[in-house]
N, C-alpha and C positions, 0 to 999 in steps of 0.2 A: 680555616683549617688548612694547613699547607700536606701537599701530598706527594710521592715519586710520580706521581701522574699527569700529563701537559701533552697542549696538542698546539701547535705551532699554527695559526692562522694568518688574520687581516696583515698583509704589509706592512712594515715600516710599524709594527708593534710588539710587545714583547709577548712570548709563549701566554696563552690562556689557562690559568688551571682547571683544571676538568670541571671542578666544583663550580666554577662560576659558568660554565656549560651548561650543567643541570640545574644551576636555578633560575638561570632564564630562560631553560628549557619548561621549567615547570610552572615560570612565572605566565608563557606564554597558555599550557595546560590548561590553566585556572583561567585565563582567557575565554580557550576555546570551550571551554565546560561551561563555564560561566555565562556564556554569550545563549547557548544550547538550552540551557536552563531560561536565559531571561526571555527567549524568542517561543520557549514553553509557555512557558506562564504566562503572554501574551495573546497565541494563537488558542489554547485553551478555553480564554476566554471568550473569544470569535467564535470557537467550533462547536456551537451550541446543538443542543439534541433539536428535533423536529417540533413545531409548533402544535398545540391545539388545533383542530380544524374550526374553519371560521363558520361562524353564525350563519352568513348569505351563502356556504358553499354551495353551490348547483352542480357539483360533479363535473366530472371529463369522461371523454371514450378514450379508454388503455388497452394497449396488445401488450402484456407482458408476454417477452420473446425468453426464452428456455433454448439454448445449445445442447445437445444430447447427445455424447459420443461415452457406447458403454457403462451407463449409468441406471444401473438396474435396482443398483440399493440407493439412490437418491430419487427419481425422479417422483416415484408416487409420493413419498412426504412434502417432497418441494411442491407438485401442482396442487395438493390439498391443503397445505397453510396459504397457499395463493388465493384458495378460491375459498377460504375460510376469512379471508381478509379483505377479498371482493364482498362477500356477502354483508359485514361491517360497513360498505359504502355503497347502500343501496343505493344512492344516488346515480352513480354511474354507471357507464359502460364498461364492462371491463371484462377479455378475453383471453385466456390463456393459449399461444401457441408454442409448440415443443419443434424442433428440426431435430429428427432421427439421424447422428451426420456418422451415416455408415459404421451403424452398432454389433458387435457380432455377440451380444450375449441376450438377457431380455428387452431391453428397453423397448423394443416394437412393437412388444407385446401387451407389454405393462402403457401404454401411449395406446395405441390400440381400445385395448379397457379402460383407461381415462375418458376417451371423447367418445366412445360407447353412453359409458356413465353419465357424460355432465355435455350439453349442446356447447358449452362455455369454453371446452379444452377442444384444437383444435391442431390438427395434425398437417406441419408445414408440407409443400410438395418441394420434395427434395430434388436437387440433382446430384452428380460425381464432380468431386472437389477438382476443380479446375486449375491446370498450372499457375503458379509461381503465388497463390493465394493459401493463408493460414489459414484449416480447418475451423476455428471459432470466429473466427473474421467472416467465412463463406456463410456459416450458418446465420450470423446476425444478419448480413446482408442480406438475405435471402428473405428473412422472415421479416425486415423490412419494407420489403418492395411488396409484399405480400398483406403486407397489413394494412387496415382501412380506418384505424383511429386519428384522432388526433397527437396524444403522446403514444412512448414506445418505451418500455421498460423492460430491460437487460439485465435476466442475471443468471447465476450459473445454476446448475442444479443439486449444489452443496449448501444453497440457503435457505434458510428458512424463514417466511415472516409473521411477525405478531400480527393478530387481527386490525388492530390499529394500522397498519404498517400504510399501507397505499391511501389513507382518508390523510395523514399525517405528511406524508411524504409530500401530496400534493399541496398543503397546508406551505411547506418546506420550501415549496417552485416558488410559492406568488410571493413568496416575502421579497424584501430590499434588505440586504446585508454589508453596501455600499455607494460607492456613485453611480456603479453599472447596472445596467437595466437586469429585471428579473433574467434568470439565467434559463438559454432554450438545450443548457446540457447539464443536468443535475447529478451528482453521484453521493450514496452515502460510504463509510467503512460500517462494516457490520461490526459486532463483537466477535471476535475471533476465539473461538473452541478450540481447544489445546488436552491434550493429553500424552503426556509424555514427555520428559526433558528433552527431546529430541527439537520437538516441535514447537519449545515454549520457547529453546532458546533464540529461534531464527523468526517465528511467523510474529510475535509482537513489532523487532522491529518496525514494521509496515509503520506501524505509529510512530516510535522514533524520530523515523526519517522525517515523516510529515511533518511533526509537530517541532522538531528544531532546523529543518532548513527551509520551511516554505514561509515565507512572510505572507500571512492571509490577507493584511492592508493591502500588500500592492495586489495580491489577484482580483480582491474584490471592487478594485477603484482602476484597476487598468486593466486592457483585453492581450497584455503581454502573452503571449503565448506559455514564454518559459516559467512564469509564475500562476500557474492552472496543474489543476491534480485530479485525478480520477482512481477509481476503487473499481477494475471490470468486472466483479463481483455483482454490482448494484449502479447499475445506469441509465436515469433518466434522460429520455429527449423528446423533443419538441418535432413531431415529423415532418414538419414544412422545412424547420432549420437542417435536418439531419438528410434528407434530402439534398436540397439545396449544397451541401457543404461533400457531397457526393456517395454519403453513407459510409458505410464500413469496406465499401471497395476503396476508402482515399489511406485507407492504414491494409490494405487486403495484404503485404506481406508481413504485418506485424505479428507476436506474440506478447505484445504490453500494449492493449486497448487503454489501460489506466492512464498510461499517459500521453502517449498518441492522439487519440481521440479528442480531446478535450483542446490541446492544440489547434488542430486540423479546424472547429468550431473557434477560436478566436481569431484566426486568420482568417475565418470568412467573417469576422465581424459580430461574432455571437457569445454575448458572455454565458461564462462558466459558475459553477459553485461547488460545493462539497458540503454537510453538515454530518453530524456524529447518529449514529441508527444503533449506538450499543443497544437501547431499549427497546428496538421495535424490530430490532436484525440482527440473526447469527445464523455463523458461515463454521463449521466444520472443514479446513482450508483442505489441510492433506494430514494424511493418516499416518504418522510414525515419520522416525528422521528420514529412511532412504527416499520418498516419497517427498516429502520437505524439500529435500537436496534439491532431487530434479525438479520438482515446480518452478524451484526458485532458478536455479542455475538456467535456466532456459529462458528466463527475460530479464534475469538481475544487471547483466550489462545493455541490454537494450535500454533498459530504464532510465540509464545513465547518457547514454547516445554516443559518448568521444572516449576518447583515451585520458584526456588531459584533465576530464572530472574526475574520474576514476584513479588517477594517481591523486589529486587535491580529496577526495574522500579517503584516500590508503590514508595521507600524513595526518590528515584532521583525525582517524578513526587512530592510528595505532601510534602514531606522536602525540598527540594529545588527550588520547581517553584511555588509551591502556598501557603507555609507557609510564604514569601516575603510579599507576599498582606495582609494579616495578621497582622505579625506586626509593615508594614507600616500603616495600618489603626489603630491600635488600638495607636502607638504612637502615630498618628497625631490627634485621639479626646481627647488622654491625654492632649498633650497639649493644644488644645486650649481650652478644658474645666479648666485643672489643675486640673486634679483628682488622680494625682498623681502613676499612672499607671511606673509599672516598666520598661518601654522601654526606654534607652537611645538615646540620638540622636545618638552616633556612631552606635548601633545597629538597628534605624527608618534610618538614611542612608544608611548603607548596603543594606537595605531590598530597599529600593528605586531605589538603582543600580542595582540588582538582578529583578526590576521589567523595569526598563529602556532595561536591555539587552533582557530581553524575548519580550517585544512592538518592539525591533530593527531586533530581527529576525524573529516574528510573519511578521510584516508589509513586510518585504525584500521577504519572502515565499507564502504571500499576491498578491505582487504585478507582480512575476515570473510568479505566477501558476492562477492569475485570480480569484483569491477569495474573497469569500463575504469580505468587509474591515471590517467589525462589530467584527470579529472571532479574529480581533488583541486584542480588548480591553476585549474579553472573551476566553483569554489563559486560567485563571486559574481553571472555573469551568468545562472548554473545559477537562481537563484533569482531574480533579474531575469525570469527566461522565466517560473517556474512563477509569481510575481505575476500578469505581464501574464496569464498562461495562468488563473488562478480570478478575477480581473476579465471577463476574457472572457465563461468561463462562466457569472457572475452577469448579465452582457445576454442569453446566450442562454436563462437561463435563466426572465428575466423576462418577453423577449418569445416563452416557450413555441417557441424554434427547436432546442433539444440533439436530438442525431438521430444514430444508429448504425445501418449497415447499413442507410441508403437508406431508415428510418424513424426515427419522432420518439418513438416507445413499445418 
């Protein structure tokens, strides 16, 4: 299709018409979708739920450690699926500690009446958040040096777990998932509870991202750092290693233990893992979009760490997953208006394939992890948000403003 439209590029060649622009713009689309999809359907298969517990288990001694800043409508349901889930493994040991990390509403109270209640629930001894250390960073660490188990189980006080959940989990540690030795840093992703378009369209990502750019082969066969993931929702560890590796004071300025963490543990030599907990854990993440926003925007570019990924995610995210919808739509009112619109069909089908493989993985990550179904046919402004949303967080992050819970550490 020849058009008034050309854009004058490579040297020593003659004008490009725009048209053969966008089809190998689109060809590249169907690439990147493509690739997204095939590293799904791959890691998928890896990301297997948590095992039966075995026949010979003889149990572990567990501290599951609880961070507590303000959490008055979480805490008692979360230490009671805990200790409904200990009871499930009679086998072991297993003690629930909460850090009070300078709450000004019930929580002291509601903790208080927990370890009244149950010898089991046990109330950390806190101190005042120390310079240049992250409030959830101080608490972990605190309540690790403080504990006498052999593992340490980390999680927020928005989760909940099934009664199975800790006889399974540990079932989850001793397996072998590749060349590298059982892992002494465990994490699941829970199932993520959503309500609200607000929240479906941003909190599923978490899975996205995992599931199309982490390749599970290499984390599981090599102790690469950059190829290790974490959920700090749900975080197993091994206390000799997590010691050793210097605790949660070697991330104490972070706000993204997910991925930090698990790092810091391969560079001291300790492999990592991740497996799927949709069935045995859900997290209730954040309540409504505004809420969402900030959760996110406050370690969305930490996650990332550079500048240079973060523009390589913008072109991957809005060059090849949302400029598809684009100019599949604007072909498809060319034509049926006949306005003469410069989109060729070779280049409106591309974009249409490029928009097929994104609905084929969207829906397959949908229907695994229990998500709103609505979030399949809003991939693309889904990612549109989460852009704007790690741009965001690299101004707050520069100008020192990221801030959770009424503080900036």
């Amino acid at each position: 299709m020849t058009t008034a439209f050309s854009i004058t590029t490579w040297i020593g060649q003659a004008p490009v018409p725009t048209d053969a622009v966008l089809v190998w713009w689109m060809s590249a689309s169907v690439v990147i979708c493509g690739f997204a999809l095939l590293l799904s359907v791959v890691n998928l298969r890896r990301f297997s739920i948590a095992p039966a517990p075995l026949e010979d288990d003889a149990g572990w001694s567990l501290t599951v450690c609880i961070p507590a800043r303000d959490e008055a409508e979480n805490l008692e349901p979360c230490v009671r699926a805990v200790l409904r889930s200990a009871d499930a493994d009679a086998g072991s040991n297993t003690v629930v500690m909460v850090y009070d990390d300078g709450s000004e509403d019930a929580t002291p109270a509601i903790l208080a009446e927990l370890a009244a209640e149950d010898r089991r629930v046990l109330a950390a001894e806190t101190r005042p958040l120390p310079k240049g250390w992250n409030g959830k960073q101080h608490a972990c660490d605190r309540m690790g040096r403080q504990a006498e188990s052999d593992w340490m189980l980390f999680i927020d006080a928005d989760v909940r777990l099934s009664p199975d959940a800790l006889v399974r989990t540990r079932a989850a540690a001793r397996r072998r998932t590749g060349a590298n030795p059982p892992p002494k840093l465990l994490s699941a992703f829970p199932r993520e509870r959503t309500e609200g378009l607000g929240e479906a369209m941003v909190i599923p990502l978490i899975h996205f991202i995992l599931m199309a750019y982490l390749p599970f082969g290499r984390m599981r066969n090599t102790l690469d750092p950059a190829a290790s993931a974490a959920c700090g929702q749900y975080v197993l560890v091994e206390r000799d290693a997590w010691t050793e590796i210097g605790g949660h004071e070697s991330i104490r300025e972070s706000m993204h233990d997910g991925v930090l963490l698990p790092r810091m543990f391969r560079r001291g030599g300790h492999a990592t893992d991740v497996f799927d907990a949709t069935d045995i854990v859900e997290c209730r993440m954040y309540r409504g979009f505004r809420e969402t926003w900030s959760g996110f925007v406050k370690n969305a570019y930490e996650g990332l760490g550079n500048v240079l990924l973060l523009l390589l995610l913008t072109v991957l995210h809005l060059g090849g997953h949302v400029a598809p919808w684009f100019v599949a739509s604007i072909g498809g009112i060319g034509l049926v208006l006949d306005l003469g619109i410069p989109v060729s069909k070779p280049a409106a089908g591309l974009a249409v394939a490029a928009i097929g493989l994104q609905l084929v993985q969207r829906s397959m990550l949908a229907s695994r992890f229990r998500q709103d179904r609505r979030i399949v046919a809003l991939h693309a402004p889904s990612l549109v948000l989460l852009t704007v949303i790690q741009w965001w967080s690299l101004v707050m992050h520069l100008t020192g403003r990221r801030s959770w819970r009424g503080r900036t550490a």
